[in-house]
C-alpha positions in Angstrom: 0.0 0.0 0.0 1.5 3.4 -0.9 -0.1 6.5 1.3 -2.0 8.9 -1.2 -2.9 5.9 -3.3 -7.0 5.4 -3.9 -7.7 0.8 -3.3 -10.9 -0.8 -4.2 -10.4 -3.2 -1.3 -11.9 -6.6 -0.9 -11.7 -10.2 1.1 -11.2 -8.4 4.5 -13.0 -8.8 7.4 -15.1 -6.7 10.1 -14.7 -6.5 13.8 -15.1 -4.1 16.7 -12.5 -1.4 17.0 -10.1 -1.4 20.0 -11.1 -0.3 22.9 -7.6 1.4 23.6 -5.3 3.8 21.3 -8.1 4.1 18.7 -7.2 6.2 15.7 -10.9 7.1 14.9 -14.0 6.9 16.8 -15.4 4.7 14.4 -17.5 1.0 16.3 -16.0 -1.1 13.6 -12.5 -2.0 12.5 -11.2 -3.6 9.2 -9.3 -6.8 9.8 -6.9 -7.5 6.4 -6.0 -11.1 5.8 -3.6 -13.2 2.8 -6.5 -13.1 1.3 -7.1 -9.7 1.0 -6.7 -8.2 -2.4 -5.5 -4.1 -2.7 -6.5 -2.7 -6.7 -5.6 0.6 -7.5 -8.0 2.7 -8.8 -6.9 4.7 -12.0 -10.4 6.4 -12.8 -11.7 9.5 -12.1 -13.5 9.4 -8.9 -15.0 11.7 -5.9 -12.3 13.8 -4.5 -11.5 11.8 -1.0 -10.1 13.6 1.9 -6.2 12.7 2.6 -6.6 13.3 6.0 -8.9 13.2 9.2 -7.7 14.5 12.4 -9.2 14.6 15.8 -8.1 17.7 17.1 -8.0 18.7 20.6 -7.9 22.1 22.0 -5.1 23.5 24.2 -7.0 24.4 27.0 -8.5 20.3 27.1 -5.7 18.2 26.9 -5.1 18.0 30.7 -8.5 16.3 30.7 -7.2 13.7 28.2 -4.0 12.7 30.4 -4.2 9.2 30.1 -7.4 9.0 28.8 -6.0 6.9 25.8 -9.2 5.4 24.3 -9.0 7.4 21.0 -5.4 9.3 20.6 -5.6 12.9 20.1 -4.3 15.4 17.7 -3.0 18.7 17.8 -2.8 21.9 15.1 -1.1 24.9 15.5 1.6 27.6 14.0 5.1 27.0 14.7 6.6 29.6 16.9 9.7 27.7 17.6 12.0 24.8 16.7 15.1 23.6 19.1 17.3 21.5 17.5 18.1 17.6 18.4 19.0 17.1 21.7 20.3 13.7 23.9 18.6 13.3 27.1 18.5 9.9 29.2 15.0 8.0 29.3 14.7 4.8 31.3 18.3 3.7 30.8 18.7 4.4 27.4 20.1 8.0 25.2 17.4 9.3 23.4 17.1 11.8 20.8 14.5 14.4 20.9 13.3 17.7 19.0 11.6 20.7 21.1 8.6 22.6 19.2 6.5 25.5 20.3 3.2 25.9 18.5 0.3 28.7 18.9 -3.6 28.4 18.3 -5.9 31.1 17.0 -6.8 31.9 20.4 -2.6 32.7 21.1 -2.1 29.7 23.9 0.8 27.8 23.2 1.8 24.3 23.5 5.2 22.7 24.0 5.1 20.1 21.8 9.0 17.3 22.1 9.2 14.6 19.2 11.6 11.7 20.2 13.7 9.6 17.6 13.1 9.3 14.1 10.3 11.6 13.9 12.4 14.4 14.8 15.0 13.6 12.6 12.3 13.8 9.5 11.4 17.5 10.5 13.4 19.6 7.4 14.5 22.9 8.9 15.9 24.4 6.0 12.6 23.5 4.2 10.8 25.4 6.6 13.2 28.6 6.7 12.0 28.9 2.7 8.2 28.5 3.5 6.0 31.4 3.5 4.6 32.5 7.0 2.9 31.3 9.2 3.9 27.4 8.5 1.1 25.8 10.1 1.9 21.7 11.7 -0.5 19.2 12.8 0.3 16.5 14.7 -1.5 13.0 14.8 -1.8 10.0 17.1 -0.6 11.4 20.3 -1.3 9.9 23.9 -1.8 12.1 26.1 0.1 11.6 29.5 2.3 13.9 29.9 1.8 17.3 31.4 5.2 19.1 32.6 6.0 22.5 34.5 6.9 24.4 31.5 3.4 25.3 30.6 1.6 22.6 28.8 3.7 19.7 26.9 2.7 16.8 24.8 5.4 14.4 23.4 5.0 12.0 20.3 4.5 8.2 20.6 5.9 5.8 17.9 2.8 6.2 16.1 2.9 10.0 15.9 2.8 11.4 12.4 3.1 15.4 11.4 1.8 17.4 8.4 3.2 20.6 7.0 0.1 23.0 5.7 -2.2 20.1 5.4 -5.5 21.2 2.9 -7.8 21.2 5.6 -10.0 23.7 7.1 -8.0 24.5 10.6 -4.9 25.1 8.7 -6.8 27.8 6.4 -8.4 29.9 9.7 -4.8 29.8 11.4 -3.2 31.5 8.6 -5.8 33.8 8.0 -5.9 34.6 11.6 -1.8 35.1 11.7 -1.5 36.9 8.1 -0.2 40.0 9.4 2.1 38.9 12.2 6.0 39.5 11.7 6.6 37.1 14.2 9.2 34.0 12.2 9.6 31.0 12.9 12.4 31.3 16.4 14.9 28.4 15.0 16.6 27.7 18.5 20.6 25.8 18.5 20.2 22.5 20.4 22.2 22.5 23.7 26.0 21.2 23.0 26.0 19.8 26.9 25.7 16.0 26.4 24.1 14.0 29.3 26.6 12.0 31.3 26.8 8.4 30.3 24.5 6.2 32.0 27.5 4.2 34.1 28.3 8.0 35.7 24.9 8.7 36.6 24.4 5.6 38.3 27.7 6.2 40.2 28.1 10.2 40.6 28.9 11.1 44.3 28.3 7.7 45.1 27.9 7.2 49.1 26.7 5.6 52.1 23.5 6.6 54.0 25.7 7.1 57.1 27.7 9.2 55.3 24.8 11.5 53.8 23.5 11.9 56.8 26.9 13.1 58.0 26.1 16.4 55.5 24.4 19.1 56.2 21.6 19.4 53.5 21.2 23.0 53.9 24.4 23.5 52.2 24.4 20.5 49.8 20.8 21.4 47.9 22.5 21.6 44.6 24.5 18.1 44.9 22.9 15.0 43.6 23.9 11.9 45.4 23.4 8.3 44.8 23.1 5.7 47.2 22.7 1.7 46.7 19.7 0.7 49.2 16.6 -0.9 49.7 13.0 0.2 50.3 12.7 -1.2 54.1 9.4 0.5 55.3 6.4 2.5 53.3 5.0 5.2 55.9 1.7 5.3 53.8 -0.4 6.5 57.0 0.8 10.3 56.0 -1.2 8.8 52.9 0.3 8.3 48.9 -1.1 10.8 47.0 -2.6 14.3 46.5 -4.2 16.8 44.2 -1.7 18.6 42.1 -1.6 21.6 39.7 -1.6 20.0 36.1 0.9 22.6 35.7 3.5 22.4 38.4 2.7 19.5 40.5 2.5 21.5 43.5 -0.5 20.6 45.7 -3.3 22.7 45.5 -6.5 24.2 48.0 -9.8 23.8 47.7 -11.3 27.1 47.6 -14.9 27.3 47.0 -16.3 25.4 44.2 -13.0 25.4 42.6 -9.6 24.1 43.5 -6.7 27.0 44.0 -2.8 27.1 43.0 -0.4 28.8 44.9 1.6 29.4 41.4 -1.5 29.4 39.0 -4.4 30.7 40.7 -7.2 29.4 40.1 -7.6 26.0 38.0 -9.7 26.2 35.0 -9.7 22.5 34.0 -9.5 19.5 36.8 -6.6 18.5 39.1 -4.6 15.5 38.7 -3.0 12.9 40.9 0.4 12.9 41.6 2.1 10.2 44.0 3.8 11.5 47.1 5.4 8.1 48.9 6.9 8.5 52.3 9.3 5.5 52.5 13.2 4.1 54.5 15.5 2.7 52.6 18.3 1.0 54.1 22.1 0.1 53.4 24.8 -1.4 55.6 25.5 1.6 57.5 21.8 2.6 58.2 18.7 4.0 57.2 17.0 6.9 56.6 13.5 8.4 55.5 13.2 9.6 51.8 10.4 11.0 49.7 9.3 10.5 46.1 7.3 11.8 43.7 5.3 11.6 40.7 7.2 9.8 37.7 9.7 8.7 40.3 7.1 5.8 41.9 5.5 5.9 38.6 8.7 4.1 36.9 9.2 1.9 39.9 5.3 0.1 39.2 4.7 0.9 35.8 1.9 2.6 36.6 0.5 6.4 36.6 -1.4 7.5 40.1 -4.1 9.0 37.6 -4.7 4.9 37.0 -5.2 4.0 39.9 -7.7 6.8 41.3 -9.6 7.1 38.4 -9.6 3.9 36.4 -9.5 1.7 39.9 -11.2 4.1 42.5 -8.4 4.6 44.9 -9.0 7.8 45.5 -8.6 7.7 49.1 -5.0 8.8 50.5 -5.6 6.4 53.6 -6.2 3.6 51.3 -3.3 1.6 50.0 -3.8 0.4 46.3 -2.0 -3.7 46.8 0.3 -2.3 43.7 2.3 0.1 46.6 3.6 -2.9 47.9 5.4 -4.1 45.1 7.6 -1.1 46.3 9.1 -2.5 49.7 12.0 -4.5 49.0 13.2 -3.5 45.5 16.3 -2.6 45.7 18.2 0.3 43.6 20.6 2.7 43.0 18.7 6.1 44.1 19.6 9.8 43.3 18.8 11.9 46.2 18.9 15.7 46.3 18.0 17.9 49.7 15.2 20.1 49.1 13.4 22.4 51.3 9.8 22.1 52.7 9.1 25.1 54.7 11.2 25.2 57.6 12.3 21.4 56.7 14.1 19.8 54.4 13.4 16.7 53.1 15.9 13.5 51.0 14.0 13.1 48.1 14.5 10.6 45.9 14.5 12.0 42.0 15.5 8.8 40.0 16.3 5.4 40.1 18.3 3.1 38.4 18.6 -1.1 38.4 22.0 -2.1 39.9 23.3 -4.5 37.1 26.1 -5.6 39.6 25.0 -7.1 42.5 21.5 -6.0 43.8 22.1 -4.9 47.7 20.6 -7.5 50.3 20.3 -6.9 54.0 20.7 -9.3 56.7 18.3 -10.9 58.3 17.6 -8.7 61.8 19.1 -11.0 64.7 18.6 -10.0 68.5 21.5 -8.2 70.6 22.1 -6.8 73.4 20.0 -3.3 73.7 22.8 -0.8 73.2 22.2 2.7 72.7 23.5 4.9 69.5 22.5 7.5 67.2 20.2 6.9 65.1 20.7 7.4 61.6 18.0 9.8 61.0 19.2 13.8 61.1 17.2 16.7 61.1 18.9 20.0 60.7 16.9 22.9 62.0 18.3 25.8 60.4 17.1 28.1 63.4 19.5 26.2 65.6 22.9 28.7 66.0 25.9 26.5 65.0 28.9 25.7 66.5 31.6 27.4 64.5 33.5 24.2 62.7 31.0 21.9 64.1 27.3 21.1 62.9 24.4 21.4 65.2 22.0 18.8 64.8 19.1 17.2 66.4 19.2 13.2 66.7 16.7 10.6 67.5 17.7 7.8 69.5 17.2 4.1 68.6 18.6 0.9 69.8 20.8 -0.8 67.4 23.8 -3.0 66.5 26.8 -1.3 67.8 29.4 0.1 65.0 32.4 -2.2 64.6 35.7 -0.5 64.1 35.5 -1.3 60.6 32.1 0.8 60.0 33.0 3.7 61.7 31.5 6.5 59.6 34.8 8.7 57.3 36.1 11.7 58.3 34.9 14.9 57.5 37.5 15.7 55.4 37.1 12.5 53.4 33.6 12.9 53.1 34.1 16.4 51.6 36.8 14.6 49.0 34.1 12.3 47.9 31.5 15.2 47.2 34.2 16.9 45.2 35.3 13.8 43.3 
């Protein structure tokens, strides 16, 4: 088959479209088999429309997130192109291409294509086209909504069209005649993600030894740590309303829901996971937190799934899939940031230890013996000691530390930050 071409098409068979990732809202589906025969028509016939979109407008595609019965399509004017860039997704280097596109009502849409289909986009054919260049893009799932304003990104099936002959493209040029805004063609960045091995391995240390720092003066440090996920403290509950925007938890405030960055909301909130856990390594433990995509890639599975496809929508209510989370353990990359007065570890990524997985021993019973806990919370009211942090320290009964695991110096501690 050859796209453009008109086919009398016969021998096929009929059955009920998918209910998932439908291209058209159409009951019924044509099933091709060997047996199905494709003749090109020659003959002059009715003019048939090349293409059919189902476009969604800007200000409703937070209401598709993960809605992904029939995948939605997008039209706009191109404001902006970036050029390829490499990020890291799930393990692996990816390619990816930024847009910015604008409807007729101004609102813009960041709009990433990953791979191949942002290696087909021609800039220097676009430089020579007349303005506005209008694009449409097809076949996206929608599940995805980032800080930056709103954001889409392609799936494999994701096609785009240049000026298609179709009646959107016509009222967007019309409506943009007279702008002398161009087409922004913005340089890719040159800074090239580490290699996967160095991210998994960047400031690599002990809990004992993280908690040695003072996270008030290590926020912009990312450290990773090989643990395990020893305890989930789901009683402060797993998830919460967010702004679709910025992911910060939002207010109910009247019959509407309220963002401290945003205002008010005009479309719905979303769910967005907020897990309280310990992890634990040889030297200790401590209490992290994690968000959003972060538990998302550890269970395959967005929150927005679970409390609106399967009815968790109860914070004090643990969906059975949470559990999967004690006991897995990782390589995790903690950063220090600041809650109010508090700051909390939170966990930003994981990655699979391809080495040697970490295991823990089994918990055997001593002698009570009294040490510090390794869970330290800096209070940044507290005056401190010149050359000497002030920190407050819960007690706990533990194993003793042997010679051997006596936590580093400071010094040594500040060599492997630097390193």
């Amino acid at each position: 088959m050859q796209l453009g071409t008109i086919y009398e098409i016969s021998n096929f068979f009929i059955t009920n479209n998918k209910q998932k990732y439908k291209i058209v809202p159409h009951a019924a589906m044509l099933q091709f088999a060997r047996s199905t025969v494709f003749k090109n028509v020659e003959e002059d016939i009715p003019e048939i429309p090349q293409h059919k979109f189902n476009f969604v407008e800007f200000d409703q595609l937070t209401s598709k997130i993960d809605i992904n019965d029939i995948l939605s399509d997008v039209i706009g004017r191109v404001i902006s192109i970036k050029g390829i860039e490499e990020s890291t997704i799930n393990d692996r280097m990816v390619k990816r291409r930024g847009f910015v596109i604008q409807n007729i009502r101004e609102e813009t849409l960041n709009v990433t294509l990953w791979e191949e289909i942002g290696d087909n986009i021609d800039e220097n054919s676009l430089q020579t086209m007349p303005e506005p260049v209008v694009i449409a893009f097809s076949e996206w799932l929608l599940n995805n909504i980032w800080v930056s304003g709103l954001y889409v990104a392609s799936t494999s099936g994701t096609s785009f069209y240049i000026d298609p002959d179709i009646p959107e493209t016509k009222k967007i040029k019309k409506r943009f005649s007279h702008s002398i805004q161009g087409i922004d063609f913005i340089a890719g960045s040159t800074k090239k993600p580490l290699p996967l091995e160095e991210q998994k391995t960047i400031n690599r240390t002990t809990i004992i030894e993280l908690q040695a720092l003072n996270p008030y003066q290590n926020q912009e440090t990312k450290f990773t740590v090989k643990a395990i996920i020893t305890e989930l403290h789901i009683h402060q509950g797993w998830f919460y309303n967010a702004c679709p925007r910025c992911y910060r938890q939002i207010k109910q405030s009247g019959t509407s829901w309220w963002c401290d960055n945003h205002g008010h909301l005009t479309t719905m909130p979303i769910s967005w996971y907020k897990i309280n856990a310990r992890i634990e390594d040889s030297t200790g433990g401590m209490n992290i937190v994690m968000f959003g995509k972060t538990v998302q890639s550890l269970i395959n599975k967005p929150c927005s799934i679970l409390t609106i496809q399967e009815g968790y929508t109860d914070p004090a209510v643990i969906p059975p899939i949470l559990n999967q989370l004690k006991g897995m353990s990782k390589i995790f990359v903690i950063q220090f940031r600041p809650r109010g007065a508090f700051i909390d570890a939170v966990v930003i990524k994981s990655f699979d230890d391809d080495v040697q997985p970490l295991s823990l021993p089994a918990p055997t019973t001593i002698p009570s013996t009294e040490t510090i806990s390794s869970v330290t919370s800096f209070d940044p009211e507290t005056p401190q000691v010149e050359g000497k942090k002030t920190a407050k320290r819960q007690l706990t009964f533990t194993k003793p530390v042997s010679g051997e695991e006596k936590p580093r110096s400071e010094e040594k501690l500040k060599k492997i930050k630097h390193e």
